[in-house]
C-alpha positions in Angstrom: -34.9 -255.4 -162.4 -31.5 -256.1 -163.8 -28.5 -255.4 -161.5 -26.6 -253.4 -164.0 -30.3 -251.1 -164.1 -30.8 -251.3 -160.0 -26.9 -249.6 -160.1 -26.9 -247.2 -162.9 -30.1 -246.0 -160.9 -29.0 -245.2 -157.4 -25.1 -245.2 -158.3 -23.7 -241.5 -156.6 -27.2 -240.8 -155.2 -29.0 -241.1 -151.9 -31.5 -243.6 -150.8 -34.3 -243.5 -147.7 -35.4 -245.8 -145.1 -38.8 -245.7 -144.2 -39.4 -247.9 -141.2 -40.5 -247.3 -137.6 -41.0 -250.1 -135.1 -42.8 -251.5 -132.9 -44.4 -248.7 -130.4 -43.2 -245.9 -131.9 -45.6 -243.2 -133.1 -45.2 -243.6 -136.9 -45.6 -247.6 -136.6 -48.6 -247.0 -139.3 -48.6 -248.6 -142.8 -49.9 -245.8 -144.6 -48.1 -243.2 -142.8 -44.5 -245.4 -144.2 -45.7 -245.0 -147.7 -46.3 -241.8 -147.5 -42.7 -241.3 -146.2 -41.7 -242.9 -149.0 -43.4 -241.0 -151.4 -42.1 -237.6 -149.6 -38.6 -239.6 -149.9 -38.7 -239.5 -153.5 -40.2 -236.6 -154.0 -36.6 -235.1 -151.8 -34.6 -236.9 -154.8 -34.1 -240.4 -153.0 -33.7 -242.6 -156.0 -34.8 -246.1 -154.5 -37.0 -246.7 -150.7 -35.2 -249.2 -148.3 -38.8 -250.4 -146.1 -40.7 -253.2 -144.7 -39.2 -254.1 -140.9 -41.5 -254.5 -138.1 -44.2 -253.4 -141.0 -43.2 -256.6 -143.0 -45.1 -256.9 -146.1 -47.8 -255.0 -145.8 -45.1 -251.9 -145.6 -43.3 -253.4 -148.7 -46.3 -253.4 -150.4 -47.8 -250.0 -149.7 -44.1 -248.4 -150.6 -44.4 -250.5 -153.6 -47.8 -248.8 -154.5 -47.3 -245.7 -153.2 -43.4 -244.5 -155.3 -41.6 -245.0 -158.7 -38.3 -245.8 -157.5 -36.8 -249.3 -156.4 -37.8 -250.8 -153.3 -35.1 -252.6 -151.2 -37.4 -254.8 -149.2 -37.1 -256.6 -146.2 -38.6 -258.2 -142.7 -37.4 -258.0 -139.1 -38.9 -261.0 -137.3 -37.8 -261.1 -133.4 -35.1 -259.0 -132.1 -32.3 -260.6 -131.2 -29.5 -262.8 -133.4 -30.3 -262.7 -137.3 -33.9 -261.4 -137.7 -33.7 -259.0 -140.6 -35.1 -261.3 -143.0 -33.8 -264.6 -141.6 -34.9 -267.5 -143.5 -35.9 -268.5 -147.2 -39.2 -268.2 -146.5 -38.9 -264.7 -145.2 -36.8 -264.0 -148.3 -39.1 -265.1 -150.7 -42.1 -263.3 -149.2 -40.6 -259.7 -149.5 -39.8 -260.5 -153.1 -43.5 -261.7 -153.9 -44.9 -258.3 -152.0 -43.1 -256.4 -154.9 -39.6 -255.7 -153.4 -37.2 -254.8 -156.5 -34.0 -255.8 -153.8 -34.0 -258.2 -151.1 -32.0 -257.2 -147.7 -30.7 -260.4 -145.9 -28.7 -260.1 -143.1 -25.5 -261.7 -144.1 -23.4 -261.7 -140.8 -21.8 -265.2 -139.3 -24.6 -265.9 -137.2 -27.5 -269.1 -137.3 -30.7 -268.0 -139.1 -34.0 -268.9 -137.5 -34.4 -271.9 -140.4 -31.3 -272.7 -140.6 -30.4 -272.0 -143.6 -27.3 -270.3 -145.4 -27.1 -266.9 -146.7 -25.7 -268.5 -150.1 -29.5 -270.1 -149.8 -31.4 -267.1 -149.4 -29.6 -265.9 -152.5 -30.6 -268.6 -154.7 -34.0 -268.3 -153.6 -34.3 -264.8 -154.3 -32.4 -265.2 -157.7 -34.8 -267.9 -158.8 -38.0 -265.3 -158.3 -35.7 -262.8 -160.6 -34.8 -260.1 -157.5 -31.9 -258.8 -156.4 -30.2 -259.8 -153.2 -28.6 -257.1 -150.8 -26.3 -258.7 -147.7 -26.4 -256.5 -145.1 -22.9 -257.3 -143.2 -21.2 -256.0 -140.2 -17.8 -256.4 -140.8 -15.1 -256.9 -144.0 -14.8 -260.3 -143.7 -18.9 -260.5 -143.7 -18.9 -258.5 -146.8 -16.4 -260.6 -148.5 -18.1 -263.6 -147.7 -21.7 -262.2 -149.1 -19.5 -261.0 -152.1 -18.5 -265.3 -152.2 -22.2 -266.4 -151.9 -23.8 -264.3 -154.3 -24.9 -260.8 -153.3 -25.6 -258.1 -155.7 -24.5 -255.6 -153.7 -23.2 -254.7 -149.8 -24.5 -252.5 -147.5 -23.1 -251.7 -144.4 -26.1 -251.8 -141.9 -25.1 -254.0 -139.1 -21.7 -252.2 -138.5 -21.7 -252.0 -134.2 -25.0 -253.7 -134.3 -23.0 -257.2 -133.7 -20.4 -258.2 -130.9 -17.8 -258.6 -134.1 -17.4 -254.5 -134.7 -17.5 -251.5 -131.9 -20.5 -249.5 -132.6 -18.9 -245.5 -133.9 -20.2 -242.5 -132.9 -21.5 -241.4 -136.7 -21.3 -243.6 -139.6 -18.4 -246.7 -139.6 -16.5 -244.6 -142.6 -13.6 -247.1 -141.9 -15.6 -250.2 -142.2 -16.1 -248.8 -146.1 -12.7 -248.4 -147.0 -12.1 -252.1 -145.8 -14.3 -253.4 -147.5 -12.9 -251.9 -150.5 -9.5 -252.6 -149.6 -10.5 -256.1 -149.4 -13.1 -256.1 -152.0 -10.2 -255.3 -154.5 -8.0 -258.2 -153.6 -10.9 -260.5 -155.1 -10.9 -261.5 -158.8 -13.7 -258.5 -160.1 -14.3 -257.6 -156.7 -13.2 -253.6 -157.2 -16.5 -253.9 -159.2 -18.7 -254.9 -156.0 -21.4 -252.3 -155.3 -20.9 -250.9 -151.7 -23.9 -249.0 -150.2 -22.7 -246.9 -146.8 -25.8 -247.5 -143.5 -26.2 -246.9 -140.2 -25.5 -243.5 -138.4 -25.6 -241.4 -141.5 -27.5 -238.4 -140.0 -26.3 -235.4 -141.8 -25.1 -234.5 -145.2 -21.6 -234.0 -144.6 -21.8 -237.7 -143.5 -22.8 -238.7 -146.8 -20.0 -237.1 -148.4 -17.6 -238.5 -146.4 -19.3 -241.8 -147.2 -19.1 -241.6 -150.8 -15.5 -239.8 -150.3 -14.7 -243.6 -148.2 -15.6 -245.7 -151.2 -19.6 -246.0 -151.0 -21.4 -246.1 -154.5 -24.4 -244.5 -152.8 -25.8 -243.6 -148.9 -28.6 -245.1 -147.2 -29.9 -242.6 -144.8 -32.8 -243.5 -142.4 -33.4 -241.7 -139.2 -32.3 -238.7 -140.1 -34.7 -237.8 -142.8 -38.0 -240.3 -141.9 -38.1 -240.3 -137.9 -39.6 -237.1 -136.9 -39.1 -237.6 -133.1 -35.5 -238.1 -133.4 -35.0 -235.0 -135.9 -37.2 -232.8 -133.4 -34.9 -234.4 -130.6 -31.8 -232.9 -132.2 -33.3 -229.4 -132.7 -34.9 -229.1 -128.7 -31.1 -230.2 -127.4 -29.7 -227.5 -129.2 -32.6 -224.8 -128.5 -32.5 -226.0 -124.4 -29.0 -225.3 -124.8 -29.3 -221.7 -126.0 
């Protein structure tokens, strides 16, 4: 998929994460795609899978919807493990993953590699690469090395940015700020992730500068949803 296609696709729109780790009661391949497929069904116009479920996720989401499928791995849990070598890269495009999600921060990956490597190597098997960054100056540099487009997943995840309550709304309009002051850089597609768990958070997100939302645990983790509604009905 050509990037101009992947954007004019899930430009304004919403897109799902379905993932569960290790442990949890949802950590089933077929249960993911069928998440995914209840996803699209919602209206999500591309599925962000694979984690702990690796390829075997990215391919049964591949199987099971229409839409894109931002692909990735999550190999350890500690430092750079969402898809964190070239290898890992290469693999979630071959299982049929229309965008590749690298984490992008400055920190060593497991191969040592480069981000600007993973990129190449993801180019070369015609995919899309997607940096998921922490900060503005992470974002900037993905922009540098290559990236198709920015999400903001590991915002509070790294010791670089303090972890907010609800989605890091100010993180986006930094990176646009910034984004702007690069030659074509007001062009760079922005995704808003992490902590988006209820619609008015989305808006705000696209109202901060985000060219679409990814929204995971709010919509695909049933134990975390039914948490939510048993605080409020013990607090009645």
């Amino acid at each position: 998929m050509q990037a101009e296609a992947f954007f004019d696709r899930v430009r304004d729109s919403l897109i799902v994460s379905a993932q569960a780790p290790d442990g949890h009661v949802l950590r089933d391949t077929p249960t993911i795609a069928m998440l995914a497929r209840a996803a699209e069904l919602g209206g999500a116009t591309a599925i962000r899978s694979g984690g702990y479920g690796g390829l075997d996720d990215i391919r049964a989401v591949r199987h099971a919807v229409a839409v894109p499928v931002i692909g990735l791995t999550k190999e350890g849990d500690t430092g750079v493990y969402i898809t964190p070598t070239v290898a890992s890269a290469e693999a979630v495009a071959e299982a049929g993953a229309d965008v590749v999600a690298i984490d992008a921060t400055d920190r060593p990956r497991q191969d040592g590699s480069t981000f600007r490597e993973q990129v190449a190597a993801v180019h070369a098997l015609g995919k899309l690469a997607m940096a998921d960054i922490a900060t503005a100056e992470e974002a900037l540099a993905a922009h540098r090395d290559g990236a198709d487009l920015i999400s903001t997943t590991l915002a509070g995840y790294t010791e670089h940015r303090e972890k907010t309550e609800g989605p890091d709304l100010e993180l986006i309009r930094e990176i646009r700020a910034a984004l702007a002051q690069e030659t074509d850089g007001a062009g760079v597609f922005l995704i808003g992730e992490g902590r988006f768990h209820t619609p008015e958070h989305v808006a705000q997100g696209k109202a901060a500068g985000a060219d679409a939302i990814i929204v995971g645990t709010a919509i695909t983790d049933i134990v975390w949803i039914t948490s939510q509604f048993a605080a409020k009905a013990g607090a009645l």
